[in-house]
C-alpha positions, 0 to 999 in steps of 0.5 A: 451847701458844703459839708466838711466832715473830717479831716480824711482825705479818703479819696486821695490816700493811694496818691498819698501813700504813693508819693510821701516821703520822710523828705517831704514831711521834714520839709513840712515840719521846715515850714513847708505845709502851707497854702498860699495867696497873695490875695485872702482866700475866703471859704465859699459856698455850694457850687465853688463860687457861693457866699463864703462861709465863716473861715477856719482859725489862722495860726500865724506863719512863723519868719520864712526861710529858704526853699526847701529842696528834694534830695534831688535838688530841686525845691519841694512843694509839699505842704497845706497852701491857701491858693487864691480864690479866683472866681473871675479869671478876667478881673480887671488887671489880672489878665497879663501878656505871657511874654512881656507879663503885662495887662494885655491889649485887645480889640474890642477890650470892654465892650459890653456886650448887651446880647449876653444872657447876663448883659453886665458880661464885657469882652474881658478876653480876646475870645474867637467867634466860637469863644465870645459865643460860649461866653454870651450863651453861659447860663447856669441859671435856666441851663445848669452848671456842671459843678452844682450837680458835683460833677468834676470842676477841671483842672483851671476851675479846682486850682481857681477853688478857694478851700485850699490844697495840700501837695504831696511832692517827691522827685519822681511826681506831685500829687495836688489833694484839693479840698474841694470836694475830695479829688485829686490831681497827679502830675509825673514829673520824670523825663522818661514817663509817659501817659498811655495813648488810649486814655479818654479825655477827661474833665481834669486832662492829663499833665506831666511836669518839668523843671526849668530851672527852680521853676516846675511847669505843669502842662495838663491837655486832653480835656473833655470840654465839658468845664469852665475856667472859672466860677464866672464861666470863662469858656475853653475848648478841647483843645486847650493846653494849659500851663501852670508854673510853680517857684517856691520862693521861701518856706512860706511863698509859691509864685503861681502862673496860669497861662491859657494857650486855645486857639479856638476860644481866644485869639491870644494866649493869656496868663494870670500871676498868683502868690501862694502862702503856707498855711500852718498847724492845726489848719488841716486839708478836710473833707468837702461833699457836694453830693451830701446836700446837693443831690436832694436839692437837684431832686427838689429841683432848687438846683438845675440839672445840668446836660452835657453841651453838644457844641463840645467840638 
């Protein structure tokens, strides 16, 4: 079960101080501070994919207006942003060829596969042998799930949440606060950064970001193995490089694409299209602790403890 105690974002305050700017908080004022999606993004329950719980109060978006823009030029994301809940990254329709930006076509496409552990599951995705296996064997039921005993979601799995974000944005990098139980992400966005060589893989890897054009591209790598892409469990490996666009289309819009690029779970690089929207005052980013009702319920054994997968690599 969530907790949403406050409105701090204790977690964060260092990224936050960091990266905020008179500029940034001009472009909130501007209409800048949203959360978007262009589906609703319904608050969910313990494990980020639970029954919803009743949504905070909406106040209505004033008319949109144009991009707001760093001192550099370039559009600023910054502001609260309903990001779309995505539990099932392979819904119907969603899933679009990163060239062309249309449904993508694969052998085997539907077929249900009976052997599953849960066998409503289909060949949703052009999984490899390595990938179709990971995907019949999910079973957070008898095996547990990483994200029921509060461990980190994943980068794919925190922007798939549905609670929203706040994003701290200056010319030199970006900093996503998620809502979700308290992290954050940070993305430097200068040409001259780079990450050291000795740094760990990690649940949420490591990105850098880059313009091309108005359009910020994230690249995040370097991941640990450990999470899924989504609620539903979509698998990923090591491997995997994933990419994120994001185009501030107005005051009140982020056009968001995801594109799935791992060579050992899927046979085709994938995508999915999202719509951000702004969020306005008084909704505000909160406190969220998984730990405060699901360490007890780990104890009592209502929630399976989850163990580290030996099939990482």
């Amino acid at each position: 079960m969530r907790i949403r105690v406050n409105s701090t974002v204790y977690r964060a305050t260092a990224v936050a101080l960091l990266l905020a700017s008179p500029a940034m908080l001009s472009a909130q004022r501007r209409g800048g501070s949203a959360q978007g999606g262009g589906q609703a993004a319904p608050p969910a329950g313990p494990r980020g994919g639970g029954p919803p719980s009743a949504p905070r109060g909406r106040t209505p978006l004033p008319p949109a207006g144009p991009t707001p823009r760093m001192a550099n030029g370039k559009p600023d994301l910054s502001g609260l942003w309903a990001n779309p809940y995505t539990p099932n990254m392979a819904r119907n329709g969603t899933v679009l060829d990163p060239e062309t930006r249309k449904p993508l076509t694969f052998a085997r496409q539907g077929e249900k596969l009976t052997d599953a552990v849960d066998a409503t599951r289909t060949f949703d995705l052009p999984y490899t042998d390595w990938g179709l296996k990971q995907w019949k064997g999910y079973d957070p039921v008898n095996k547990g799930d990483y994200a029921g005993t509060c461990l980190p979601f994943g980068m794919s799995r925190n922007i798939n949440s549905p609670h929203g974000l706040q994003i701290i944005h200056n010319p030199d990098a970006l900093a996503f606060l998620f809502e979700q139980n308290t992290w954050f992400h940070w993305v430097p966005t200068r040409a001259d950064f780079k990450w050291p060589e000795d740094l760990p893989e990690s649940w949420n890897g490591l990105s850098t970001g880059r313009w091309d054009g108005d359009t910020l591209v994230i690249e995040t790598s370097g991941f640990n193995g450990y999470t899924k892409l989504d609620t539903n469990g979509h698998p990923h490996s090591k491997e995997m490089k994933m990419t994120n666009t994001f185009k501030r289309l107005d005051t009140n819009t982020i056009e968001h694409t995801v594109t799935v690029h791992d060579p050992k779970a899927y046979t085709h690089d994938w995508m999915n299209l999202r719509t951000w929207r702004a969020r306005a005052y008084p909704d505000v980013i909160m406190e969220y602790s998984c730990e405060e009702n699901n360490l007890q319920s780990i104890m009592e054994g209502a929630i399976k403890m989850w163990k580290p997968p030996t099939d990482v690599d």
